[in-house]
Each structure stands twice: as structure tokens, then as C-alpha cells.
Kinemage of the C-alpha trace (Angstrom):
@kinemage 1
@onewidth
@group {chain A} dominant
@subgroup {mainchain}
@vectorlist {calphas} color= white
{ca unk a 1} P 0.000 0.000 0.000
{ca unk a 2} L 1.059 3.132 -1.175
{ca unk a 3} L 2.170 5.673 2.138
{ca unk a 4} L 1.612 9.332 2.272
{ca unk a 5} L 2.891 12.299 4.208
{ca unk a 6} L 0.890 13.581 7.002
{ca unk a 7} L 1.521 16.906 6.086
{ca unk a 8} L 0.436 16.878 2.739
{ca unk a 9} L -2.874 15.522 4.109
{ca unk a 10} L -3.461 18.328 6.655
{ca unk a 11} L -2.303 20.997 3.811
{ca unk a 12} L -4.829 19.372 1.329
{ca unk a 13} L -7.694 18.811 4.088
{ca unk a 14} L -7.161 22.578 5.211
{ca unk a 15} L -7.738 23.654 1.281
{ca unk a 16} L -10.554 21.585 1.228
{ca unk a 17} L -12.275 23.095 4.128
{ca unk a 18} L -11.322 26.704 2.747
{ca unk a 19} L -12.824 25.834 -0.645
{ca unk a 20} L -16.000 25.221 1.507
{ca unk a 21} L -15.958 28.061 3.273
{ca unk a 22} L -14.861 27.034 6.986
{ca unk a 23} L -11.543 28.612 8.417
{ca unk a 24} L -9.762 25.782 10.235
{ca unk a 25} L -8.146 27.194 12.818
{ca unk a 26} L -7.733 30.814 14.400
{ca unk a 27} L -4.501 32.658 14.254
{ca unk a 28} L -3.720 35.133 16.369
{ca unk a 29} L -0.492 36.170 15.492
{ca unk a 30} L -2.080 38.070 12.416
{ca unk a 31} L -4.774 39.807 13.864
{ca unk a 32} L -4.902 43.741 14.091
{ca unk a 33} L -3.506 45.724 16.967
{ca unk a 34} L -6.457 46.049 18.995
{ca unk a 35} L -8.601 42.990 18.180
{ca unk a 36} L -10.909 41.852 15.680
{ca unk a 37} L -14.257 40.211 15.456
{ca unk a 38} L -15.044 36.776 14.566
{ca unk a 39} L -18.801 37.719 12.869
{ca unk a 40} L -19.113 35.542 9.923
{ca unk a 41} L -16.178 32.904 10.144
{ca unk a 42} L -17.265 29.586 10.065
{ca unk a 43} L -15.204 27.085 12.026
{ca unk a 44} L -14.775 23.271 12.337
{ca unk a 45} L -15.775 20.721 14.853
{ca unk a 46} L -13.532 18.041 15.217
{ca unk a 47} L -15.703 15.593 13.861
{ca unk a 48} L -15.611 17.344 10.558
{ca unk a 49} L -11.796 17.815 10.733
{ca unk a 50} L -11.336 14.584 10.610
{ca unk a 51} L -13.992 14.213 7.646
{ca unk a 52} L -12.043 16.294 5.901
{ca unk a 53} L -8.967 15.210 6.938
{ca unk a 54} L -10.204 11.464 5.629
{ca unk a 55} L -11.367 12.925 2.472
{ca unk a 56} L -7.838 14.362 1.773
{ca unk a 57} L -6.230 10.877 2.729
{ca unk a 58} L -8.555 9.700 0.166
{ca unk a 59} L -7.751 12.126 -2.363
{ca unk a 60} L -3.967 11.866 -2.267
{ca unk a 61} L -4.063 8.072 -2.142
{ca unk a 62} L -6.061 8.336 -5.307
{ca unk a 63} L -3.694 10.389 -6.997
{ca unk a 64} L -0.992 8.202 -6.053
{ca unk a 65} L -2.707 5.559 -7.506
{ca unk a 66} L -2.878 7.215 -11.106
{ca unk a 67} L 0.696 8.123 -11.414
């Protein structure tokens, strides 16, 4: 069976959450002197990381299968 990096999963799952609008994970380190609001981000459980993090596995392993 053909093995895949763990961190090209969690890069790919991550795009595939963005493409469906959620934002994975909150980082503060970019956020404006003085705050910001959170009003219309929509974040992840961690049931549905690990849905998407399952349909990236899936993905990758596909594509390794083609080449």
C-alpha cells in the first residue's frame, strides 16, 4: 500500500475546508492591533476535521494511484 505524508494531508484537508468556506483554525499572530471580530467565520468541529482530513487521505491516495 502506497504511504503518504501527514503533512500533505493536513495541507490538502485545510484547502478543502477553505474551498467550503470554513476557516480551520484561528490565528492570532495576524490579527490587528487592537482585536478583531469573529462575525461571519465559520469554524470546524472536530468531527468534521477529521472528515475532511479522511477525504484528503482519500484524495492523495487516489492520486498516487494514477501516477
Amino acid at each position: 500500500m502506497a504511504e503518504i505524508d501527514e503533512a500533505a494531508v493536513l495541507i490538502r484537508a485545510k484547502a478543502l475546508a477553505a474551498q467550503d468556506g470554513f476557516t480551520w483554525d484561528i490565528d492570532f499572530s495576524s490579527l490587528p492591533e487592537g482585536g478583531s471580530t469573529f462575525r461571519g467565520l465559520r469554524f470546524l468541529s472536530e468531527n468534521r476535521r477529521r472528515e475532511y482530513l479522511a477525504r484528503a487521505r482519500t484524495e492523495l491516495l487516489e492520486q498516487l494511484g494514477d501516477t
